[in-house]
C-alpha positions as CSV (number, residue, x, y, z in Angstrom):
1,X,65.9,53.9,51.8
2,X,68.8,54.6,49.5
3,X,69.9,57.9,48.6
4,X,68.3,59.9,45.7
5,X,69.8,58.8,42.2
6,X,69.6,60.3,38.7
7,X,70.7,57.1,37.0
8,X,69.3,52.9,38.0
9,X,69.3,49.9,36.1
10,X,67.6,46.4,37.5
11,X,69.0,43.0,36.6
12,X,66.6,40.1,38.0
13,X,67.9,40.6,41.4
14,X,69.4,43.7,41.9
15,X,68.5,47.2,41.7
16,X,71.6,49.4,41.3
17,X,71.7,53.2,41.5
18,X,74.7,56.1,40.5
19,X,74.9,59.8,40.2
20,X,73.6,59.3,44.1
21,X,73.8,62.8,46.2
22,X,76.6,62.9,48.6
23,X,78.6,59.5,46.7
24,X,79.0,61.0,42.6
25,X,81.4,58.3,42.6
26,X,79.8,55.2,43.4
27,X,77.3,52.5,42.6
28,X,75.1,51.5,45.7
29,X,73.2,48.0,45.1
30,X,70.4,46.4,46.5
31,X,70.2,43.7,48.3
32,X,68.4,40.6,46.3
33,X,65.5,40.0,46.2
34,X,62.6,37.4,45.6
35,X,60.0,37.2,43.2
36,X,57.5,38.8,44.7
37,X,59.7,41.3,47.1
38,X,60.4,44.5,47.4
39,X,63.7,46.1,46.6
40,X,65.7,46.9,50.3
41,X,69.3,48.5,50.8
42,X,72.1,48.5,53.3
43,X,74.6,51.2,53.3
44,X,77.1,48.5,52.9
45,X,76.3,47.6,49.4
46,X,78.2,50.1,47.8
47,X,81.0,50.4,45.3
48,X,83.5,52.7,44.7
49,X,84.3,53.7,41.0
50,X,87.6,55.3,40.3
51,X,86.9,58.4,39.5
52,X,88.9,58.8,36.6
53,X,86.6,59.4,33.0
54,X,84.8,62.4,34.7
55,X,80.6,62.2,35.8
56,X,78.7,58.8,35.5
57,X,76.1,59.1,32.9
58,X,74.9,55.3,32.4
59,X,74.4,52.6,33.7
60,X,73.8,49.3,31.1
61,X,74.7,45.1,31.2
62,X,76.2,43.4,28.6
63,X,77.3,39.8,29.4
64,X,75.6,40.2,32.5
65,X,78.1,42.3,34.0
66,X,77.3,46.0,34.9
67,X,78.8,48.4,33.0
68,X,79.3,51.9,34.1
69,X,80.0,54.8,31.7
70,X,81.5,58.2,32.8
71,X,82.0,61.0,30.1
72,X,85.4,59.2,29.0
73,X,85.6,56.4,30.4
74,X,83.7,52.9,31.0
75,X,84.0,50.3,34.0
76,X,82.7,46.9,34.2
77,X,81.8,45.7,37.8
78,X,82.7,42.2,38.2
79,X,81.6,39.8,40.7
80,X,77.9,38.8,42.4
81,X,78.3,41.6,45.4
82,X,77.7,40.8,49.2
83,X,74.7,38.5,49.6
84,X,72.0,39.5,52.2
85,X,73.7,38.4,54.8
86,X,77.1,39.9,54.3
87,X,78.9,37.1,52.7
88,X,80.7,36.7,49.4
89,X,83.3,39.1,48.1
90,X,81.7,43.2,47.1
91,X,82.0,44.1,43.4
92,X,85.2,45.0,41.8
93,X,85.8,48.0,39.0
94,X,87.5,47.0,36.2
95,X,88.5,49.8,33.5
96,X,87.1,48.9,30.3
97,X,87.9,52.0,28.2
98,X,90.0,55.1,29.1
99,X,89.4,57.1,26.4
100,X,85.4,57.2,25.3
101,X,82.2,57.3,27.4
102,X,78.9,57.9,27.4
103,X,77.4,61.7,26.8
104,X,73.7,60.4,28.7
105,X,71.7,57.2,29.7
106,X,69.2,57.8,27.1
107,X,72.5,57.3,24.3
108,X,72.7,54.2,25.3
109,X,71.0,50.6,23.6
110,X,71.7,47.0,23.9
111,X,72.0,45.1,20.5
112,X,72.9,41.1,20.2
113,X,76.8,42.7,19.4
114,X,76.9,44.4,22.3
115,X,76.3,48.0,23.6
116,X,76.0,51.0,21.3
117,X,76.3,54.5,23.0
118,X,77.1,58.0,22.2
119,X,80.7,59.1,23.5
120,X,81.7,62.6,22.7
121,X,84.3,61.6,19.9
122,X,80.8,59.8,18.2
123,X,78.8,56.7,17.8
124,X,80.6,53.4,19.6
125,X,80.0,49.9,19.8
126,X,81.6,48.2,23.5
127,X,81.2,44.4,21.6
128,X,80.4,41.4,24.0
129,X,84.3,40.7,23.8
130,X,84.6,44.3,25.6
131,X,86.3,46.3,23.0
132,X,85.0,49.5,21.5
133,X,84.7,50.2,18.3
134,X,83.7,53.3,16.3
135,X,80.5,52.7,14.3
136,X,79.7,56.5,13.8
137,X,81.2,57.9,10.6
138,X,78.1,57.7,8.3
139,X,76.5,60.2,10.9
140,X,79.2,62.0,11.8
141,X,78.0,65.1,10.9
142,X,75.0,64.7,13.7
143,X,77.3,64.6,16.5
144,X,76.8,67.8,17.9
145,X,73.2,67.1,18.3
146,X,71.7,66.1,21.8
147,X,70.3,62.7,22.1
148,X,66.7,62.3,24.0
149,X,66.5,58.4,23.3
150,X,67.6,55.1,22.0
151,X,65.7,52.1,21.3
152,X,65.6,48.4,19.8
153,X,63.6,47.2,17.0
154,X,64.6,43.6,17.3
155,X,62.0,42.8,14.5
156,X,63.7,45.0,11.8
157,X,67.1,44.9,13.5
158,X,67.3,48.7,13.9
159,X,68.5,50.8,16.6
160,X,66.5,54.2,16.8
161,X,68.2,57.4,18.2
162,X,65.7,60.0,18.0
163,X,67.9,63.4,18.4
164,X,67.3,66.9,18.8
165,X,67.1,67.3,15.3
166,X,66.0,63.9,13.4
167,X,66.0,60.2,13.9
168,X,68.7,58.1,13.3
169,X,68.6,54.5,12.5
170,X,71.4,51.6,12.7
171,X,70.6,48.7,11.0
172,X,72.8,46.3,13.5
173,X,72.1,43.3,10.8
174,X,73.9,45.2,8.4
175,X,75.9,47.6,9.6
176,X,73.9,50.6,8.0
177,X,72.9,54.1,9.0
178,X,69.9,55.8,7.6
179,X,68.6,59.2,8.9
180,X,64.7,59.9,9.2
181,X,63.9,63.6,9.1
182,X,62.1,64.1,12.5
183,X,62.5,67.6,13.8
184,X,60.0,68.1,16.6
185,X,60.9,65.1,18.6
186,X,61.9,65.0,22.4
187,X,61.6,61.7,23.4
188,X,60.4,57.9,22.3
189,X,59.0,54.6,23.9
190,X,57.9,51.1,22.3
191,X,54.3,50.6,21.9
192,X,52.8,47.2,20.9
């Protein structure tokens, strides 16, 4: 069984934990699996993280590659990792961004330009050519506020950020912010 983990993401493969008690600074991955199998570890399948950018808080793909975010900085983890057998060459850290991260896992969203997060300078965009560009100055004056979620509405091209004191919407199509006045909120999920 692998450690206990405050942070996992799953490609169609792989399940792949952080914030793991007694390794902060590492990602430990599965072994692959089948349809129809069960996820299974090996203390082997682990990757170190430079520890550089502070705490991870989020783990997210974009171009299928794993990104990890720390508070001020963000890794990508290139490579396919050991198969179940051993072979093949482990992951390999690669720094993405030195100076922005993300504040929480629930800040972050995947849109068709690439990944949109929270740092603590703002809203960011980390583009699928692995740049990051601030997106935030329309909200600007929200950034103190804690965010409890982030979710796609491919349908209406809108990225939804409910806060601790409204929602938030990005229009990726456009470009556009628009705030909804939501005060009581503390979390979100898609229905239907």
């Amino acid at each position: 069984a692998p450690p206990a983990a405050t942070l996992i993401a799953a490609n169609d493969t792989r399940l792949f934990l952080a914030g793991c008690a007694g390794d902060p600074h590492a990602v430990i991955y599965s072994k692959q699996r089948n349809p129809g199998e069960i996820a299974a570890f090996h203390d082997s399948l682990t990757v170190p993280v430079p520890e550089a950018g502070g705490d991870i808080t989020g783990l997210a793909f974009l171009n299928e590659t794993l990104v990890v975010f720390r508070e001020t900085a963000i890794y990508a983890l290139d490579g396919q990792g050991f198969d179940n057998t051993g072979g093949g060459q482990n992951f390999q850290s690669r720094l993405v961004s030195s100076d922005c991260g993300a504040v929480n896992q629930e800040s972050i969203a995947l849109t068709p330009a690439g990944l949109v997060f929270k740092s603590s300078k703002g809203w960011y965009l980390l583009d699928r050519g692995w740049t990051t560009q601030y997106i935030g100055g329309p909200v600007c004056d929200y950034d103190s506020e804690s965010v409890y979620s982030a979710h796609i509405v491919e349908s209406q091209h809108q990225l939804r950020i409910v806060t601790s004191g409204r929602m938030l919407v990005f229009d990726y199509l456009v470009q556009a912010w628009a705030e909804w006045s939501i005060s009581t909120g503390l979390h979100a999920c898609m229905w239907n």
